[in-house]
C-alpha angles and dihedrals in degrees: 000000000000118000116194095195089050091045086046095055100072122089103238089043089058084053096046093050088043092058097038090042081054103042087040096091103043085045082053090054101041099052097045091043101025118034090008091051090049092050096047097045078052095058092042094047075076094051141068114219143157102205088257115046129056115298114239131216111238098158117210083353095113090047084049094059094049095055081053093054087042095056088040085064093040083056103049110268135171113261089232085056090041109029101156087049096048085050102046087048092058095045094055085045083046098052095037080068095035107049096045103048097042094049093055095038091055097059084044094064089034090065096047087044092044088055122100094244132143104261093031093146100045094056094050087046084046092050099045098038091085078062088059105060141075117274092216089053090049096046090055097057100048094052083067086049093061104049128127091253100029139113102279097053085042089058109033071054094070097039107047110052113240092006112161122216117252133202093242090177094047106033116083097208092066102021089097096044093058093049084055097049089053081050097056098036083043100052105027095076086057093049092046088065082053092050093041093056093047097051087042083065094053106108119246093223096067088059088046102054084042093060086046089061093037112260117163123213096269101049086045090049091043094039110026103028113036087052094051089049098052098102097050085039078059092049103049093039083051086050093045094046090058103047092041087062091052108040118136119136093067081050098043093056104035100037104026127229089290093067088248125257111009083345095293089159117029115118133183097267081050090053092043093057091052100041081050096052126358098048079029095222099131088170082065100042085054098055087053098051085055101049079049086055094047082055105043089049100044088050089053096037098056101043094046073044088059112026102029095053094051089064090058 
């Protein structure tokens, strides 16, 4: 017969409960609102419900009514008539300037931070400080910076002769621009400590042997450093890939829950929240999440299909 006190006894046995006793409560959490959230927005995606009444069964109506979002928009259709394709039209434009530029931001900074200068931690502390803090906070702010009258047209003003300030916020030609550019400003701090580490592993050795045959700064970064880097440069595009397509607190502040000026910048997480709980059709709302899913996992996949494998 099993006997916890005798099992617990041993050793090896203390060190196995403690673990499991510590990972316990982050397992819990992740697998109500994690595995047990995305089963049960799968289940709902067939139903149409209210929150109060009896939930009833329509089959692939909701995704039905997606694809039919989705060929209004093909077609021409107002936002307001097509809101999930016209968000889903300004996030992939959103994360074709995001993931980039912060990518290569982020190297960028990594190699001034990786550098034996005086400062050098205050720069990496300086670079990384925008990761660690709130999003919100950071959104608001920078709505004052794009003002009209604000500091970055005062000082793109004094830069490029005869500019013109423009209403970044309220103008729907650069409202998403401006999203992207919190974005970038927001996320490339938290990649560089990925980069860094990453450059720190790089033998020494390797440089070394480089300067013996000749080789200047630029050849080494462009030969020695950005190959060796490939797999974390996978890894944070993956990353970036999959917060870009979700992105919806920087959207949500700056834009509204009505996407801004002619739905600039309206994106799917933007349109899921709505369709949640301000139209109240959660079965909707699910289908969506999961054709945002379908997105978001065939992007990664094919490019960690493509790239990581060429690392191997």
């Amino acid at each position: 017969m099993f006997s916890f006190s005798s099992f617990y006894e041993k050793a090896r046995n203390k060190e196995i409960v403690a673990g499991l006793s510590l990972i316990s409560i982050a397992v819990i959490l992740n697998l109500v609102f994690g595995y047990f959230a995305m089963g049960f927005a799968f289940y709902l995606s067939f139903f149409k419900w209210d929150y109060i009444g009896t939930m009833q069964f329509v089959g692939l109506k909701n995704f039905e009514i997606v694809l039919r979002d989705l060929m209004r928009g093909l077609n021409g259709a107002s936002y307001l008539l097509s809101p999930f394709y016209t968000g889903l039209k300004n996030i992939l434009i959103y994360t074709a300037i995001v993931v980039p530029v912060q990518t290569f931001l982020a190297i960028v900074l990594a190699s001034f931070a990786n550098q034996k200068i005086k400062g050098q931690q205050f720069f990496k502390v300086s670079y990384f400080l925008p990761a660690t803090t709130s999003s919100v906070i950071v959104a608001l702010i920078f709505i004052w910076l794009f003002m009209k009258n604000g500091f970055i047209n005062f000082a793109l003003s004094h830069v490029i002769p005869g500019f013109q300030p423009i209403d970044w916020i309220n103008d729907r030609n650069y409202l998403l621009l401006a999203i992207a550019t919190v974005a970038i400003w927001g996320t490339s701090g938290h990649f560089m400590v990925s980069f860094l580490a990453a450059m720190q592993a790089i033998p020494k050795e390797i440089y070394e042997a480089a300067m013996l045959d000749g080789a200047g700064p630029i050849r080494r970064f462009f030969f020695i450093t950005i190959p060796m880097l490939r797999p974390m440069i996978v890894y944070v595009v993956v990353m970036g890939l999959i917060g870009a397509l979700q992105m919806f607190d920087l959207a949500w502040v700056m834009a509204g829950a009505n996407g801004g000026p002619g739905g600039a910048g309206y994106t799917v997480a933007l349109d899921i929240y709505n369709e949640a709980f301000t139209r109240i059709n959660p079965g909707v709302a699910a289908a969506k999440s999961w054709f945002l899913f379908a997105i978001i996992f065939t992007t990664t996949y094919i490019f960690q299909k493509k790239y990581g494998r060429a690392m191997r």
